[in-house]
N, C-alpha and C positions, 0 to 999 in steps of 0.2 A: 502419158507420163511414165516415166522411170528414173529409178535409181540404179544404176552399176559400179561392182567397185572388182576390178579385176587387176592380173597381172601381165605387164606387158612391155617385153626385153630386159626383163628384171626389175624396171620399174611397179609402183603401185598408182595405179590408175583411179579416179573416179570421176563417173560424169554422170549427170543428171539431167533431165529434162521436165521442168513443170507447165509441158504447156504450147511456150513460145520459141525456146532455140536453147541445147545445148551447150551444157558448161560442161570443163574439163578441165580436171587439176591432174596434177602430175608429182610426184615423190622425186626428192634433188636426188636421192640415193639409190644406191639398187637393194633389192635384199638378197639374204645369204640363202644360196642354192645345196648346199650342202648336207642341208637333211637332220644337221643336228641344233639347230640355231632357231629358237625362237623370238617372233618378233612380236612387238606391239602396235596396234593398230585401230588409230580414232578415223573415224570418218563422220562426218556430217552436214547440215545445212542448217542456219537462221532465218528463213523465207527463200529469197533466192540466193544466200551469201551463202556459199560451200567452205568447207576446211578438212586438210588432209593432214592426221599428223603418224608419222612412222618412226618410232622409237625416241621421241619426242622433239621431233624437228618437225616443223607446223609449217605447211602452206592453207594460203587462202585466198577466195577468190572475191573481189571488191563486189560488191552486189550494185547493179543497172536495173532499172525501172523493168515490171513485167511481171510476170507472175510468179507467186510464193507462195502456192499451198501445191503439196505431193498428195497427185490422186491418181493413185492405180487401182483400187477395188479388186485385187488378184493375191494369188499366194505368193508367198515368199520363202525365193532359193539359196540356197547355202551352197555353194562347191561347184553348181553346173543347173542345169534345166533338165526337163523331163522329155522336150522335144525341144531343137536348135531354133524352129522356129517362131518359137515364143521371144527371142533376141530381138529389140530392135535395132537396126542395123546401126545407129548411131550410137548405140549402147557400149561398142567395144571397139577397138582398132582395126582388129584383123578377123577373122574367121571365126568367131566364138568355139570354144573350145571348154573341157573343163577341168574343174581345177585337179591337180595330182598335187597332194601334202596332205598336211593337220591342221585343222583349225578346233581349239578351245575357247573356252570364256568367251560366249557371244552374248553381247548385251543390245539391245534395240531399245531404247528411250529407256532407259534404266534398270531394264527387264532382262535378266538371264536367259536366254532360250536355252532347255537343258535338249543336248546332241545327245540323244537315248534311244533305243529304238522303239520306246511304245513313245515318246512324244510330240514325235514331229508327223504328219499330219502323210506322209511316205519320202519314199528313197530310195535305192538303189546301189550296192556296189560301194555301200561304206565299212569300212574295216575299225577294230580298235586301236588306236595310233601309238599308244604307250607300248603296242603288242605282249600284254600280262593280262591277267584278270585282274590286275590292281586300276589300270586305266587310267583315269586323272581324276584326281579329288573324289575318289571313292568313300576314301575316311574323311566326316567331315571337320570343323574347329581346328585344322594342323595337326587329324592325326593321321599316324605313318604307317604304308601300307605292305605287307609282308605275304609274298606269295608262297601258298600254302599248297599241299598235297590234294586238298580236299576243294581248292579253289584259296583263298584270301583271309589273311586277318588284320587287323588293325591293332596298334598301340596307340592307347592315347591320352590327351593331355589329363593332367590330374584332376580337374573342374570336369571332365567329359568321361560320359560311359557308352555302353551298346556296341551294339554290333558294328555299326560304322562309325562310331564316336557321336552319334547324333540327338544323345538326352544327355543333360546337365547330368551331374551327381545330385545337385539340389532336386529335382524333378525325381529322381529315379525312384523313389517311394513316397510320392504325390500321392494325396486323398484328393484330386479333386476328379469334376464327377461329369456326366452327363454333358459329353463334349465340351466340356471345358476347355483350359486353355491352361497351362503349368509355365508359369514365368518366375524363369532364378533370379535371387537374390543374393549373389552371390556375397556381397558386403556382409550380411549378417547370417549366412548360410541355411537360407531358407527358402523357398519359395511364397507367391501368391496364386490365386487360382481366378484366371478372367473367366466370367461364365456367360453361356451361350444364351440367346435369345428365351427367354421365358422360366431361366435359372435363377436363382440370387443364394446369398450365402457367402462365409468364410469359405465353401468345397464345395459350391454351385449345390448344394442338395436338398434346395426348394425350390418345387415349383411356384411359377408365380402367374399370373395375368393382370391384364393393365390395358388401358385404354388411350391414356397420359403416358409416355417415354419420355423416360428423365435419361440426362445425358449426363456425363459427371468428365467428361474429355476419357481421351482414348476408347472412345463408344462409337460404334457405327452400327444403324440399318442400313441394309439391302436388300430395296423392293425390286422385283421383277413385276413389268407389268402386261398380266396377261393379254389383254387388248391390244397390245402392240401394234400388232401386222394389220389394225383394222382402223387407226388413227389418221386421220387427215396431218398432215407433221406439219401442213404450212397455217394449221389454226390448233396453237398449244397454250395450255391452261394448267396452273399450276394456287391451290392456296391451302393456308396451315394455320394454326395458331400457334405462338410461341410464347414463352417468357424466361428471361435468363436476368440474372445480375451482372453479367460479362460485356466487356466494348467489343470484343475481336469473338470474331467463332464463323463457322461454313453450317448455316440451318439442312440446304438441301444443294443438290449436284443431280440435275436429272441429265445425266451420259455416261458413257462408257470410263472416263478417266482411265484412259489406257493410253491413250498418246496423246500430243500434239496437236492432232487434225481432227481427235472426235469432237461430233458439236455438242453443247450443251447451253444448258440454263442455271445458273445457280444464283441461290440468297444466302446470305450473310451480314455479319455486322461487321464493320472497319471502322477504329476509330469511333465508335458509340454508333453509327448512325447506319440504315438501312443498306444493304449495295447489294446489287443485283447486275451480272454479267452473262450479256447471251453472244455466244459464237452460232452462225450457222454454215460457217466453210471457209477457207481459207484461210484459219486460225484468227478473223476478224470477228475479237470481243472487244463490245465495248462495256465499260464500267458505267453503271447508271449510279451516281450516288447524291441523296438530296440533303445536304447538311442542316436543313433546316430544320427537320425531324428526328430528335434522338429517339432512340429505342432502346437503351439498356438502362441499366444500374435502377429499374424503377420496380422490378418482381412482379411489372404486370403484364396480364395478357394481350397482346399483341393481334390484329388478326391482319397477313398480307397475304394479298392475290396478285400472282404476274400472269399476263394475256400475252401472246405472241400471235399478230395477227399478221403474219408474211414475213416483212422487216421492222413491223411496228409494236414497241411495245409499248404496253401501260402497267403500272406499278400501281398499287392500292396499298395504301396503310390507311388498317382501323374506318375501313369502306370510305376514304379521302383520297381522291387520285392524286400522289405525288408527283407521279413520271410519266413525258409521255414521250415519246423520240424515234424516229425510225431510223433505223444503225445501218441501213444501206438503200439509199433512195432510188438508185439502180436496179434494185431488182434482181441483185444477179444469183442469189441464193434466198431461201424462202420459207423453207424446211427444215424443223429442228431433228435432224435423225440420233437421236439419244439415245438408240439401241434398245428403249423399254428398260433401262436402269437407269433409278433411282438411289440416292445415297443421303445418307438421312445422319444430320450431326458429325459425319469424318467417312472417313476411308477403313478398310481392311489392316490388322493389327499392322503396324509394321509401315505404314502408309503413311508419309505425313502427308497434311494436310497442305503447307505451304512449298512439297515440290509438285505434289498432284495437280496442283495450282498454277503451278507455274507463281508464286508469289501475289495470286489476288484475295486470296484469303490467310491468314497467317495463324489458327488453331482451329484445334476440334472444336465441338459448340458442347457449350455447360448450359443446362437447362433444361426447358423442357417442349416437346411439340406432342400437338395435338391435332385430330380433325384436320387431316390432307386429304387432298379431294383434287384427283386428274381429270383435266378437260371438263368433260359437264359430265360427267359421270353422275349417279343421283346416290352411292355409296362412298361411305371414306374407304380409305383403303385400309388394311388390315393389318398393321403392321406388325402385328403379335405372332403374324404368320410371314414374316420374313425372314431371311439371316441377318445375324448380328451378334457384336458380345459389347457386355460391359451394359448392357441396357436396365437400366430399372425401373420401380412400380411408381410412377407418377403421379397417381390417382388420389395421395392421400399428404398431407403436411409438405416440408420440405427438399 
C-alpha cells in the first residue's frame, strides 16, 4: 500500500494504492515555479474515494468497490526518500526524484508535524526556507518576528508575552502548581488552573489519592498498559464500574486515537443507553447499541464487561449479556492492536472527544469509574498511576 503526492510537469499529482489497483488524481492547474508563491494544498482519501484540492479548486475521485483501509506500517517522507528504492514504481510518473522548494504547515489527520530538526525521526540536506533565524511561525498568537544581532525577537500581541509570544499575560504570574495546567480567561482577566493526575485545588496544591475517578468533563486518564507486548490481541477483555447522571459521554477508548486506521474498543453512552464500538482494521466499526437498557440519569453503579473473542463480541451489563454479534464473519481481521492505550473519560486537553471520534461519541464522561480490569488480569489497574488532568477524589459524597 501507498500514498504519494508529488509534482509533475507542474502539475500536482496524487495516487494512492490500498491494496487492489492504483488511483490517480491530477490538479487542472499548474503551480507557480517562481519561488516566491505560495500554495495551498488538501489531499486526501474517504476509504477508497481520493480528493485533491490546490488553492481551492477540488478534484475527486468517484470511489469503485475494493479496498479502503491504507496499510503501510513504515515511516513517513516529506520532500524525497532516504533511498529511491523505497518508491513504488506506480507511486510516481517518472523517475522519482526529490522535491526542491518549501513546504510549511503540515497537517496529517489534524496533527501538525512540526519540520524542526529534533522532531522528525531524520533527514537530510534540509535548509531554513524563510533563510533568517525568524523562520516561519517562530513567534507564536500572530506575533512578529524581528531579526536581531544576537539572533531574533518577537513583538507581540497585547494578550501574549514570552519569548516567543507563547504564555498568555493571564498565565504570566500563575500560582498554579505541580504540573498543572494555566488556562486564560481572558473575558475576566484571569486564569484557571487544570491539575494533573493525583492534584486537586484552586492551584493544584493538594495532594490527593483515590480509588474512585470522578470525571467532571474535560478530564482524561491515560493508561499505558504494561503487558502489552504479551497479550494474545485476537482474545481482548475489557470491564469497569461506572455511574454518571449524564445521556452522552466516551467511559473508555482502548487505542491509540491518532488516526483513522488505529483499531480500538470503546464504551460510552449515546442517547441514555449503553454503545460500544470495536474497529479492528480497515476502519470497520461497528456500533453495538442495545436501546433497551438505559443507563444514565439514575447515579447508580453500573458494572460492564466487553469480550472480543476474534470478530465476536459480548457486551455485559450489571452481569446480563446484552450484546452479542460478530462484526465480520469473514475472518479477515481478529486482532484488536490498541497500541496498549487506554483513555479513560476523553482525550488529551485540547482533544475533543466528538472529532477523536470521528462523531461516535459526542462528550467527555461526567462521573465516575471504578474497578477496570484488562483481559483476565487478577489486579485493577492503577489508575492513580497514570497521566491525566482534571481528575478527582471519588471515593467520598458527590
Amino acid at each position: 500500500d501507498f500514498l504519494c503526492i508529488s509534482l509533475v510537469n507542474g502539475f500536482i499529482q496524487l495516487r494512492y494504492n490500498l491494496g487492489d489497483k492504483t488511483i490517480i488524481l491530477q490538479t487542472f492547474q499548474k503551480v507557480h515555479t517562481n519561488g516566491n508563491t505560495w500554495h495551498s494544498l488538501k489531499a486526501g482519501r474517504a476509504g477508497n474515494e481520493g480528493y485533491l484540492d490546490l488553492d481551492g479548486i477540488n478534484v475527486t475521485q468517484k470511489a469503485s468497490p475494493g479496498m479502503n483501509a491504507l496499510d503501510t506500517h513504515m515511516d513517513f517522507f516529506v520532500g524525497g526518500v532516504s533511498s529511491l528504492n523505497l518508491v513504488n514504481s506506480m507511486a510516481v510518473e517518472n523517475e522519482p526524484t526529490g522535491f526542491t522548494g518549501c513546504i510549511r504547515e503540515l497537517v496529517i489527520n489534524n496533527r501538525e508535524l512540526k519540520l524542526t530538526v529534533t522532531d522528525p525521526k531524520g533527514g537530510a540536506n534540509i535548509g531554513d526556507c524563510d533563510g533568517t533565524v525568524c523562520g516561519y511561525t517562530v513567534c507564536k498568537n500572530n506575533g512578529t518576528c524581528q531579526v536581531e544581532n544576537s539572533g531574533f525577537s518577537c513583538s507581540c500581541p497585547k494578550e501574549w508575552t514570552g519569548s516567543t509570544c507563547e504564555q498568555s499575560i493571564h498565565c504570566s504570574q500563575n500560582r498554579c502548581g505541580a504540573q498543572a495546567l494555566c488556562i486564560p480567561q481572558p473575558t475576566s482577566f484571569s486564569y484557571i488552573c487544570v491539575c494533573a493526575l493525583g492534584w486537586s485545588g484552586k492551584y493544584c496544591e493538594s495532594k490527593i489519592k483515590f480509588f474512585i475517578a470522578k470525571f467532571v468533563g474535560n478530564s482524561y486518564i491515560k493508561y499505558i498498559d504494561p503487558y502489552y507486548g504479551k497479550r494474545d490481541l485476537r482474545y481482548s477483555r475489557i470491564s469497569l464500574n461506572f455511574t454518571t447522571s449524564q445521556t452522552e459521554g466516551l467511559i473508555v477508548w482502548m487505542g491509540k486515537g491518532e488516526d483513522e486506521d488505529n483499531d480500538f474498543l470503546a464504551i460510552g453512552l449515546a442517547n441514555g443507553t449503553l454503545k460500544v464500538v470495536v474497529n479492528l482494521g480497515e476502519r470497520i466499526s461497528v456500533p453495538l447499541i442495545q436501546s433497551k437498557y438505559s443507563t444514565c440519569c439514575d447515579e447508580r453503579w453500573h458494572f460492564v464487561t466487553v469480550v472480543q473473542n476474534q470478530t465476536c463480541i459480548k457486551v455485559y451489563l450489571d452481569d446480563e449479556l446484552i450484546l452479542f454479534e460478530d462484526i465480520d464473519p469473514q475472518r479477515k481481521y481478529t486482532a484488536l492492536n490498541y497500541g496498549g492505550i487506554c483513555y479513560f473519560g476523553g482525550f488529551e486537553i485540547g482533544r475533543k472527544v466528538n472529532i477523536v471520534t470521528t462523531g461516535l461519541f459526542q462528550k467527555e464522561f461526567v462521573g465516575k469509574i471504578k474497578d477496570v480490569v484488562l483481559f483476565q488480569d487478577s489486579k485493577k489497574i492503577p489508575l492513580m498511576k497514570a497521566e491525566g488532568y482534571n481528575v478527582y477524589n471519588g471515593n467520598y459524597g458527590n
